[in-house]
N, C-alpha and C positions, 0 to 999 in steps of 0.2 A: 504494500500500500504506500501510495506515494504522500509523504508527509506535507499539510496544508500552507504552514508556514513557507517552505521550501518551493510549491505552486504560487503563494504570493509574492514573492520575493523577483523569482526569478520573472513574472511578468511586471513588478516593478523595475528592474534592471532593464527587461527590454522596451518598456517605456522610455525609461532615462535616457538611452542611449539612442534612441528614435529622433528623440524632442531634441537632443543635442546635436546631432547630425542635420537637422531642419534648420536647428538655430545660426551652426556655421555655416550651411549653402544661404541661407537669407543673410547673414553678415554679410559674405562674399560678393554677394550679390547686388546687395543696397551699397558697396563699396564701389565696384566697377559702373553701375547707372549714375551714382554721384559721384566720379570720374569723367564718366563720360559725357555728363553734362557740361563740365569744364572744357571738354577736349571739344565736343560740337561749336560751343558759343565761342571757343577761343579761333578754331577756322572760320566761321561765318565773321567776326570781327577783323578777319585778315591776319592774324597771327600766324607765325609759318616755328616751323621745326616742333611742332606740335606731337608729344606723346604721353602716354598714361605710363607712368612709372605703380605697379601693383604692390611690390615688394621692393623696397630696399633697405637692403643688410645694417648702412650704418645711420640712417633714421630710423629704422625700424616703423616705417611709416609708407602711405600710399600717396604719390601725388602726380599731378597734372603739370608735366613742365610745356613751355612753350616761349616763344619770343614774339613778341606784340608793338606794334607801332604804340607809340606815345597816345594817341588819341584814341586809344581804347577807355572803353568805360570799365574801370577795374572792379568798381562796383555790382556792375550784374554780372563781369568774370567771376567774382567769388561768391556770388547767390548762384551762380546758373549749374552748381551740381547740387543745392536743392531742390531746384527748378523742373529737375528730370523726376526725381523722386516722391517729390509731393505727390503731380496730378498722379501716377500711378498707385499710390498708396490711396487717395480718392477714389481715384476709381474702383480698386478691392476692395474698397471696404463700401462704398455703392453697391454692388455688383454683386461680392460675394456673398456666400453665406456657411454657416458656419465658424468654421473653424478658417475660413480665409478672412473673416474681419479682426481674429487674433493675429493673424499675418500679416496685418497691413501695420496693427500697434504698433509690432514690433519691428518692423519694419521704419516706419515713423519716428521710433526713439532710438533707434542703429542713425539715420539719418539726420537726425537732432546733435547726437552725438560725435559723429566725423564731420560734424560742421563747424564745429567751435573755433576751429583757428583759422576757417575763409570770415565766422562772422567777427574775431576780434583784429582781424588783418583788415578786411576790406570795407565793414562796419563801424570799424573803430568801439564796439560794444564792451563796455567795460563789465567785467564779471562775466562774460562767456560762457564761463563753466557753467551756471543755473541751467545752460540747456543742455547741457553733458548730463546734469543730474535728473532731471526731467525725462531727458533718451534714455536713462539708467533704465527709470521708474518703469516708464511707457513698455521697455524690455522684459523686465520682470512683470509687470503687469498683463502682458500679452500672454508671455510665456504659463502662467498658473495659469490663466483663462483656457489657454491652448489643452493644457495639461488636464486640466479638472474639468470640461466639456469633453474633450475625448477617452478619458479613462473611466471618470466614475458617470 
């Protein structure tokens, strides 16, 4: 007889590990569309040598390099990888149902979050972090949503 404790256990582990695999493809994911938003609006602006840098080793950070005429507006350059990410997170969570309007939260507060230093750079927004902490929330708050709707 297979002991109960040992059946609940092990379908909590394969939840865990489900919801965390979801959680790093929508990181990833909310990372290269608010990338990519920088790298569209920086070509359309006229910018050239334009690339997404994903990973790099000695920032340990993602970003959007490129070289820009002076008359660029630097200002919607460093909104415009929110810009991708919002109407899409709008529209899941319009649209979806279920457990895709826990994926748009989170989604939401990943993108709150990697914004912090286009909104204290091109913003000039003093205390930036409140929406790091905000994207923390929105994370964690998605996430048990996700979690406790799909499981129990």
């Amino acid at each position: 007889m297979v002991n109960k404790n040992y059946v609940s256990l092990k379908n909590y582990l394969k939840a865990f590990f489900y919801f965390l695999l979801i959680t790093i493809l929508l990181s990833f994911s909310t990372v290269v569309l608010h990338e990519l938003g920088h790298f569209i609006f920086g070509l359309i602006s006229g910018c050239h040598s334009v690339k997404i840098i994903l990973f790099e080793t000695k920032l340990m950070t993602t970003y959007t390099e490129m070289e820009c005429p002076p008359t660029t507006k630097t200002t919607l350059l460093g909104l415009s990888g929110m810009f991708v990410v919002i109407p899409l997170v709008i529209l899941l969570f319009l649209v979806g149902k279920g457990a895709d309007k826990y994926l748009a939260i989170i989604m939401l507060g990943f993108n709150l979050t990697i914004s912090i230093w286009d909104l204290e750079k091109y913003l000039n927004i003093q205390n930036a972090e409140i929406f790091g902490v905000v994207g923390i929330v929105l994370i964690v708050l998605g996430e048990i949503l996700l979690i406790e709707k799909s499981i129990f």
